[in-house]
C-alpha positions as a Markdown table, in Angstrom:
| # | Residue | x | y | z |
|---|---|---|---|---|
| 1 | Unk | 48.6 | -3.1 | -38.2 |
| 2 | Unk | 48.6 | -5.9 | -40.8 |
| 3 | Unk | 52.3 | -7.5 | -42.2 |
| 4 | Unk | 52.7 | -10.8 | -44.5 |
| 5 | Unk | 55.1 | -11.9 | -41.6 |
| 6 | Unk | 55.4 | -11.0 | -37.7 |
| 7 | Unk | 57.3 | -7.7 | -36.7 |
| 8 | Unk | 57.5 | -7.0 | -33.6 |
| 9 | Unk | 58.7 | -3.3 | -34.3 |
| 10 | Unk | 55.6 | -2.6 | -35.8 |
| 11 | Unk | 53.7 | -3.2 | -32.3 |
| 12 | Unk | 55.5 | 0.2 | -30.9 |
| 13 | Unk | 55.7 | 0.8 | -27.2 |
| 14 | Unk | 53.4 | -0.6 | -24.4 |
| 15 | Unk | 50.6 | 0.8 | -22.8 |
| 16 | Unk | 47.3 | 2.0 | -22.9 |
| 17 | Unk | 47.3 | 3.7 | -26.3 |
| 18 | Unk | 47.6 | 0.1 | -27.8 |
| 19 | Unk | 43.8 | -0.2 | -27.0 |
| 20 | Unk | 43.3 | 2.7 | -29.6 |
| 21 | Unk | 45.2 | 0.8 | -32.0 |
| 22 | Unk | 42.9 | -2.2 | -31.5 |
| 23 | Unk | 39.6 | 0.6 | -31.5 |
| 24 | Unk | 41.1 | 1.2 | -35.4 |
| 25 | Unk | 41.2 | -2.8 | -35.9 |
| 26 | Unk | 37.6 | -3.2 | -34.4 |
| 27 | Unk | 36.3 | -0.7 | -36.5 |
| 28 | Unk | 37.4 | -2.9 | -39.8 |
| 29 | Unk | 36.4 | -6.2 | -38.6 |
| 30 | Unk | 35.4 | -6.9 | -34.9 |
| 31 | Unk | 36.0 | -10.7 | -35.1 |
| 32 | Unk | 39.5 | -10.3 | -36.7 |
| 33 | Unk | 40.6 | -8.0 | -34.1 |
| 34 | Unk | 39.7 | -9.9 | -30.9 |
| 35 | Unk | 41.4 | -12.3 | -32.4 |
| 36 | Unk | 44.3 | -11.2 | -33.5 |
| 37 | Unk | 45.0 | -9.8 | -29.9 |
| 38 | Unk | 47.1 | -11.4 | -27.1 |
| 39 | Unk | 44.7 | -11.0 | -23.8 |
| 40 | Unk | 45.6 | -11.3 | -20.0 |
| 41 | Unk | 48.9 | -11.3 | -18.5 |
| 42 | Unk | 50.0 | -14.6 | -20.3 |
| 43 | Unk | 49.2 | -12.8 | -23.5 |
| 44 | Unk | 47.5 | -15.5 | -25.1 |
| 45 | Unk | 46.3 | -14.6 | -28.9 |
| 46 | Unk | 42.4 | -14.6 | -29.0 |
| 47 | Unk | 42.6 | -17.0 | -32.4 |
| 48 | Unk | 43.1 | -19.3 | -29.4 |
| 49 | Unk | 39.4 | -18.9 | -27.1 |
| 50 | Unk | 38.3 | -21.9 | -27.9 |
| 51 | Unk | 42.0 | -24.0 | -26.4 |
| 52 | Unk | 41.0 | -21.9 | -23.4 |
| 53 | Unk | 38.1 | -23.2 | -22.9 |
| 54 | Unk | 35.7 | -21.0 | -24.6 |
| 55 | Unk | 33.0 | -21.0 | -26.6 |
| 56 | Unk | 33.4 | -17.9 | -28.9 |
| 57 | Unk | 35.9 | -14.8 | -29.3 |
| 58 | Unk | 33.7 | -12.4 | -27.1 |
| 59 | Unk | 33.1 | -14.5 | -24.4 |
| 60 | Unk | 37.3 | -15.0 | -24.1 |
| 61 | Unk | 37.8 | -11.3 | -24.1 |
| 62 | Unk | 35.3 | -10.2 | -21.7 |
| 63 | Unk | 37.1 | -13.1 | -19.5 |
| 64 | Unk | 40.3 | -11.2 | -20.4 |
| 65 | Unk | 38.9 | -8.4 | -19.0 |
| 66 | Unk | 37.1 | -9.0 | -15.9 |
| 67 | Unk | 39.5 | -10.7 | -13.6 |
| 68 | Unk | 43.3 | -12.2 | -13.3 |
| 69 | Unk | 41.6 | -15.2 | -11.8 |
| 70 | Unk | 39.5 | -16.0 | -15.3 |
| 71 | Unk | 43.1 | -15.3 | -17.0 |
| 72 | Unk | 44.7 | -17.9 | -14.7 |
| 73 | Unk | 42.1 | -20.0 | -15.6 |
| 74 | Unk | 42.6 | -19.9 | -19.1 |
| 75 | Unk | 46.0 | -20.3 | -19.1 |
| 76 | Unk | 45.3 | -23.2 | -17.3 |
| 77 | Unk | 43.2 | -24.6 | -20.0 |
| 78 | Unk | 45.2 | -23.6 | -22.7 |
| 79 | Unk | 48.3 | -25.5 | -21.3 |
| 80 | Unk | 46.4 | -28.7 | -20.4 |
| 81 | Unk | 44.4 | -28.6 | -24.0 |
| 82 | Unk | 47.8 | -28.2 | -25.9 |
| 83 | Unk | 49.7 | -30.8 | -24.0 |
| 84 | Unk | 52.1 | -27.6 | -22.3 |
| 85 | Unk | 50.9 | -28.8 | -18.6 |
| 86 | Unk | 53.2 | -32.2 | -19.0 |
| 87 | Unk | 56.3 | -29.4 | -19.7 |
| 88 | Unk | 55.4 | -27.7 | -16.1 |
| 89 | Unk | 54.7 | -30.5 | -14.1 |
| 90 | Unk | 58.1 | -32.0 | -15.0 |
| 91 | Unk | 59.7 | -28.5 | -14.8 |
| 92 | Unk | 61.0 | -28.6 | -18.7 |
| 93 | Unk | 61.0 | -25.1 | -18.6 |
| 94 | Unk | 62.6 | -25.2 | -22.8 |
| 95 | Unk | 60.3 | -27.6 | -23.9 |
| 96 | Unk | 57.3 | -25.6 | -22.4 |
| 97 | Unk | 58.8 | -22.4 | -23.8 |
| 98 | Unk | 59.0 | -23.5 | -26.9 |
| 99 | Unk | 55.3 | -24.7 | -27.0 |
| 100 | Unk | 54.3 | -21.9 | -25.7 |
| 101 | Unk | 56.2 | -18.9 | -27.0 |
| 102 | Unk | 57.8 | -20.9 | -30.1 |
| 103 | Unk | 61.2 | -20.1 | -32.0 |
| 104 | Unk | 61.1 | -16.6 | -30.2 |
| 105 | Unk | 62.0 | -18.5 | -26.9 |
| 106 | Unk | 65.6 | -18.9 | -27.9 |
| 107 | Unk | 65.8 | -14.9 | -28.4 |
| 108 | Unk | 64.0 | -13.8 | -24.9 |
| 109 | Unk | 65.8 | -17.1 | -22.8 |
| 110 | Unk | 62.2 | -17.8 | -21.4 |
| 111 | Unk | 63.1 | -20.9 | -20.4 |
| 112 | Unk | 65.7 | -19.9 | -18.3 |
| 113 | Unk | 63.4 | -17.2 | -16.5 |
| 114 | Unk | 61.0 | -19.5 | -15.7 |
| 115 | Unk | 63.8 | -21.3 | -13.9 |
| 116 | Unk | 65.1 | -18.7 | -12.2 |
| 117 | Unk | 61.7 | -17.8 | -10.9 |
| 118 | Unk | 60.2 | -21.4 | -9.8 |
| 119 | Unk | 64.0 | -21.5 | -7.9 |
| 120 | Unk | 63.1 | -18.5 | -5.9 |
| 121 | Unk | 59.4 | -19.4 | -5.4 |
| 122 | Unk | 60.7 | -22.6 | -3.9 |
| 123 | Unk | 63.3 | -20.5 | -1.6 |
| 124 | Unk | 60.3 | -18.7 | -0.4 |
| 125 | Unk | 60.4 | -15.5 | -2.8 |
| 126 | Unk | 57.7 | -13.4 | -2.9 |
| 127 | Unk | 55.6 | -13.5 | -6.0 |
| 128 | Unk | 55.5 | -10.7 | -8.6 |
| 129 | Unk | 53.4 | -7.9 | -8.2 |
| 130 | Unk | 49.8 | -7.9 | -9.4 |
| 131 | Unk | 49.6 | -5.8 | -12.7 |
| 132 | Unk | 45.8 | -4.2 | -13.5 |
| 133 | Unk | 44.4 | -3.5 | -16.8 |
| 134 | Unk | 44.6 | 0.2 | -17.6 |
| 135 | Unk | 41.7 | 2.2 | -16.6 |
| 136 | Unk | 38.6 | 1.8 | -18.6 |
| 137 | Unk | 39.2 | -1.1 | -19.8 |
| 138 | Unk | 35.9 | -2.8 | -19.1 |
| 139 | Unk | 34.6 | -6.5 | -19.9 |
| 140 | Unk | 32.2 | -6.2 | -23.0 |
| 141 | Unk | 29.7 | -7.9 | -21.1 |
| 142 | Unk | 29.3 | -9.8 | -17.8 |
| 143 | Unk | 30.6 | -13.6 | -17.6 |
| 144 | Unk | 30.2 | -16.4 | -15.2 |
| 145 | Unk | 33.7 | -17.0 | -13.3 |
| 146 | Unk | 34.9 | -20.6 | -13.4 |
| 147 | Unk | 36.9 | -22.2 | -11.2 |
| 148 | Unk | 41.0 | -21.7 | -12.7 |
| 149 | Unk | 42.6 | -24.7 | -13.0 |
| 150 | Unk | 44.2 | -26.5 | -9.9 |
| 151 | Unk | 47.9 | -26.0 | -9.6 |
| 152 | Unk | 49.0 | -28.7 | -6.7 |
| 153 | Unk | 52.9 | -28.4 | -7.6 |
| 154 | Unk | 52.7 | -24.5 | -8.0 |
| 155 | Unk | 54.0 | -24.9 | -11.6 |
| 156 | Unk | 51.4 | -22.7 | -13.2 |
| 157 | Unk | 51.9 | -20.1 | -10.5 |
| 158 | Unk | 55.3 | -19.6 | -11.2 |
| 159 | Unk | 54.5 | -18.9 | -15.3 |
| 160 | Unk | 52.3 | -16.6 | -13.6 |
| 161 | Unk | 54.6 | -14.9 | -11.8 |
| 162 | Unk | 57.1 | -14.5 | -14.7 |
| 163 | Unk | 54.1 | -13.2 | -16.7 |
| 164 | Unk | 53.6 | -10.6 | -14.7 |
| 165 | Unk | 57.1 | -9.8 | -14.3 |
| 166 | Unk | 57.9 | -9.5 | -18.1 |
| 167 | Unk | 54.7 | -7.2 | -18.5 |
| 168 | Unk | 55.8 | -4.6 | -15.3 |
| 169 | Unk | 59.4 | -4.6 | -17.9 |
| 170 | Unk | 57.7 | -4.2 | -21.2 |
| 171 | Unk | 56.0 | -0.8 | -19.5 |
């Protein structure tokens, strides 16, 4: 799928069959592909592995891939590197949103979510259900796991938990 501006009615419904779509776009140019994807459960775009704290495009994915901890971690990086982990420690949840979705935050009230979830984290709500990659969906190669990124306050654990809540909608 290729557009001179973003569409998101040209992505089509969720699920596994989006990894054939991405099969197609690896096919044309691996490199452009992987990073033109979002990865994980904070759907990060690959044209950002190296704000997450890796070292090239492939070693991001298989990350992706392998474990939610290594997705938690990058997450982790890529808020800290972009200046996003400020927004979270002092519970901005609009200024985070917008540094982390953009101008789509004001159409999808992200802000407001994240709210509504650290409020019920803090009441002692149970956290969102796990979500796991479809099956056969398999880390190109084997990576080290680092360490994710220390969350004292439990800020990041919330924008996990929304994550994971807005991915069980989307399918």
């Amino acid at each position: 799928m290729s557009a001179p501006r973003w569409n998101q009615a040209l992505y089509g419904a969720a699920g596994a069959h989006q990894y054939d779509r991405l099969g197609l776009a690896i096919a044309l140019d691996r490199t452009a592909a992987l990073e033109a994807a979002s990865w994980g459960m904070f759907q990060i775009l690959g044209l950002n592995f190296a704000r997450c704290g890796f070292a090239a495009i492939e070693d991001y994915v298989a990350a992706m891939v392998e474990a939610e901890a290594r997705q938690l971690g990058a997450f982790g990086e890529f808020c800290r590197r972009g200046g996003l982990d400020r927004f979270l420690r002092a519970r901005d949840w609009t200024r985070f949103a917008l540094g982390y979705n953009g101008s789509a935050e004001a159409s999808n009230a992200y802000d407001r979510k994240l709210a509504t979830a650290y409020r019920r984290r803090l009441a002692g709500g149970p956290p969102a259900a796990p979500q796991r990659p479809p099956p056969g969906a398999t880390a190109p190669r084997p990576v080290p796991v680092r360490n994710p990124a220390p969350d004292p306050d439990g800020s990041i654990a919330v924008a996990e938990e929304l994550n994971r809540e807005e991915l069980a909608r989307l399918r």
